[in-house]
C-alpha angles and dihedrals in degrees: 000000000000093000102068087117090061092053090050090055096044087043110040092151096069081169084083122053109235121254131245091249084055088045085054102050102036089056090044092054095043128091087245097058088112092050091044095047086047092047084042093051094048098052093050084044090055093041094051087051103055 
């Protein structure tokens, strides 16, 4: 959560909720892409096994 700051700045209209495509590309470009993509890959890993 350190780079709020980041977000602030790729997403200046905070009017419009930021689209997946947005979501993607802000996470890729962040220090945390490679936390994200393992909390991603569990989550689809406890889902599928459901």
């Amino acid at each position: 959560m350190a780079d709020r700051h980041h977000y602030a700045v790729s997403f200046p209209d905070t009017k419009t909720p930021p689209s997946s495509r947005q979501i993607v590309t802000a996470s890729l470009s962040s220090d945390a892409a490679i936390e994200s993509a393992l909390y991603l890959s569990l989550a689809y890993a406890y889902f599928y096994r459901l």
